[in-house]
C-alpha positions in Angstrom: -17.2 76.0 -13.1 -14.4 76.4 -10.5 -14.5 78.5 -7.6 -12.4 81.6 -7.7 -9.5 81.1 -4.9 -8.5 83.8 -2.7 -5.2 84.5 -2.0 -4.4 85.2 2.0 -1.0 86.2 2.9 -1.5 84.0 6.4 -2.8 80.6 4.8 -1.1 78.6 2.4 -2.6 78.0 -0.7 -4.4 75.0 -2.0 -4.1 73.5 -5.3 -7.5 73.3 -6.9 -9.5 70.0 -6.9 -9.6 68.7 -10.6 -12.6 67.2 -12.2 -12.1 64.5 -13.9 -13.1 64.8 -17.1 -11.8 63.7 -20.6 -10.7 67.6 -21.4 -8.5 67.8 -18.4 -5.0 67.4 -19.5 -3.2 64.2 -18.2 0.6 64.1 -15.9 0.6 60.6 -15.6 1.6 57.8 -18.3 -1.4 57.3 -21.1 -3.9 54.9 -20.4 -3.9 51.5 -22.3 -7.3 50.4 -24.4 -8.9 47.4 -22.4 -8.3 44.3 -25.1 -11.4 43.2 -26.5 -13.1 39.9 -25.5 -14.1 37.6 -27.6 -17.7 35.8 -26.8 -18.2 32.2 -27.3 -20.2 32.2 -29.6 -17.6 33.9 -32.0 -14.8 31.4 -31.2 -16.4 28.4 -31.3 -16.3 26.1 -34.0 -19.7 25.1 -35.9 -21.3 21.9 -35.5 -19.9 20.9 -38.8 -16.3 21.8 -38.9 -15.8 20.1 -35.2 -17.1 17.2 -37.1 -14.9 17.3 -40.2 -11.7 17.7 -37.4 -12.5 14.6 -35.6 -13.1 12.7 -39.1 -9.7 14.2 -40.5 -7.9 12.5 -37.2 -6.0 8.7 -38.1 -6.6 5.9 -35.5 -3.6 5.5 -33.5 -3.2 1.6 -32.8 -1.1 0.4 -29.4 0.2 -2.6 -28.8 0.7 -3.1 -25.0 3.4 -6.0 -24.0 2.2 -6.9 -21.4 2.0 -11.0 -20.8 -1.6 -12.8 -20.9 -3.0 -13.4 -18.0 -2.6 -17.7 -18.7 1.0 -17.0 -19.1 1.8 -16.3 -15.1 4.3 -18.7 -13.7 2.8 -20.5 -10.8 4.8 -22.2 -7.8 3.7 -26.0 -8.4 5.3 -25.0 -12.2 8.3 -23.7 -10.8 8.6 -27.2 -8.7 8.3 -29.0 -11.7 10.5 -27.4 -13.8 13.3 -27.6 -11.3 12.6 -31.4 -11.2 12.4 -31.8 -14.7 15.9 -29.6 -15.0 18.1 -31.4 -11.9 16.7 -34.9 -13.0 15.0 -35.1 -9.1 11.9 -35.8 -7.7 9.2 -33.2 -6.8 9.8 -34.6 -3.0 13.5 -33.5 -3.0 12.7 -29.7 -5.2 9.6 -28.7 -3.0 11.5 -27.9 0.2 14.3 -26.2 -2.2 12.0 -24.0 -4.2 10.0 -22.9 -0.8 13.3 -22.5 0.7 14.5 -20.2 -1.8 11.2 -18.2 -2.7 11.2 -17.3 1.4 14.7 -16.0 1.1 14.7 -14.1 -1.7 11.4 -12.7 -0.6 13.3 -11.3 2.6 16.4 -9.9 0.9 13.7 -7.8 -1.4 11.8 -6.7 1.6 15.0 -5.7 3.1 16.0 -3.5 -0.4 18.8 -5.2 -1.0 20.7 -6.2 -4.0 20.9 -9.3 -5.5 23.5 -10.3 -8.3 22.2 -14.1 -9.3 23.8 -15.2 -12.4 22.4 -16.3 -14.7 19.3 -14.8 -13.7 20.8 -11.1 -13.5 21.5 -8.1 -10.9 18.3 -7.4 -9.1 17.7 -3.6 -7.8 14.9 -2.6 -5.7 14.0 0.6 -7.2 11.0 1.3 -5.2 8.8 -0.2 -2.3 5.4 1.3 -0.8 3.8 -0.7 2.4 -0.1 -1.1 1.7 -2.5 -2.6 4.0 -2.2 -6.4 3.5 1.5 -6.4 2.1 4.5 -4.6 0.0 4.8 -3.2 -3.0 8.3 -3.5 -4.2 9.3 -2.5 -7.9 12.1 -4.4 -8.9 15.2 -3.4 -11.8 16.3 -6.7 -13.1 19.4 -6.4 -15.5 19.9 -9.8 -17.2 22.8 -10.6 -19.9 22.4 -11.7 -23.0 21.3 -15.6 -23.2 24.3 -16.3 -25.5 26.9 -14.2 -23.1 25.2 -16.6 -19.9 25.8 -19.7 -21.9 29.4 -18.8 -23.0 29.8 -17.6 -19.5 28.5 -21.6 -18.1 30.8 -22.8 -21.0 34.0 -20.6 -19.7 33.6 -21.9 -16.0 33.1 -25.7 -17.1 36.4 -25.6 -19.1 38.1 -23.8 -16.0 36.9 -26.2 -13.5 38.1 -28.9 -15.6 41.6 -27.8 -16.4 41.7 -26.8 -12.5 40.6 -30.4 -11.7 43.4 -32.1 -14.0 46.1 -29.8 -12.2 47.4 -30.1 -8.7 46.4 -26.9 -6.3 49.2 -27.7 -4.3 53.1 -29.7 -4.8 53.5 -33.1 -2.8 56.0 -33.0 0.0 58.8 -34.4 0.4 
């Protein structure tokens, strides 16, 4: 029960307490039904239906391209392919081959490009220093092997028609 309020002319009045109760009528904006939850047991699948699923699922099958592990190019290969390639000895291409490896190491460490034809345009696209050594990843953008060859075939036929023709007139 509420308390009967008496009005005095010298204090203000107070607005009665409210009770909250369910029969009290509302001035704010209506109160939303909490959602229901859902218990585990309800949502998950049986035993036998998570089986079915994982039968119903096809095999996916990758094929990575990466090379075998045989297939690496060593240095003491690299020597004697050069050889075999310039018709020289070993003795002459070792000194070449280390010469060049050290160098073109260098210019990667450094980040710099490289065009090399007819190997390609070398990009270092990104290096990390680890304890021991770099790692630089490398963007190599080669031509095709028939646009390198006609490429070696254009120059040849240039140098040659260059070599039959005088660079310069004789004096007189």
């Amino acid at each position: 029960m509420a308390k009967p309020t008496t009005t005095d002319p010298k204090t203000p009045a107070k607005p009665a307490a409210r009770k909250s109760s369910s029969a009290a009528p509302k001035t704010s904006a209506p109160r939303r039904a909490a959602p229901a939850r859902a218990t585990k047991a309800a949502t998950a699948p049986s035993a036998d239906a998570a089986i079915a699923a994982a039968a119903a699922v096809e095999p996916v099958v990758v094929t990575e391209t990466r090379p075998a592990t045989g297939n690496e190019l060593k240095k003491r290969e690299l020597v004697d392919l050069v050889a075999k390639h310039g018709d020289l000895k070993k003795k002459q291409v070792k000194p070449v081959v280390d010469a060049l490896l050290a160098v073109l190491g260098d210019v990667l460490a450094e980040g710099r490009e490289m065009n090399l034809p007819p190997l390609g345009k070398m990009k270092v696209n990104r290096q990390k220093t680890i304890s021991g050594g770099q790692i630089i990843l490398i963007k190599l953008r080669t031509g095709s092997s028939a646009t390198a060859k006609a490429a070696a075939t254009d120059a040849a036929e240039i140098a040659a028609q260059t070599s039959d023709e005088a660079l310069a007139e004789p004096a007189e």
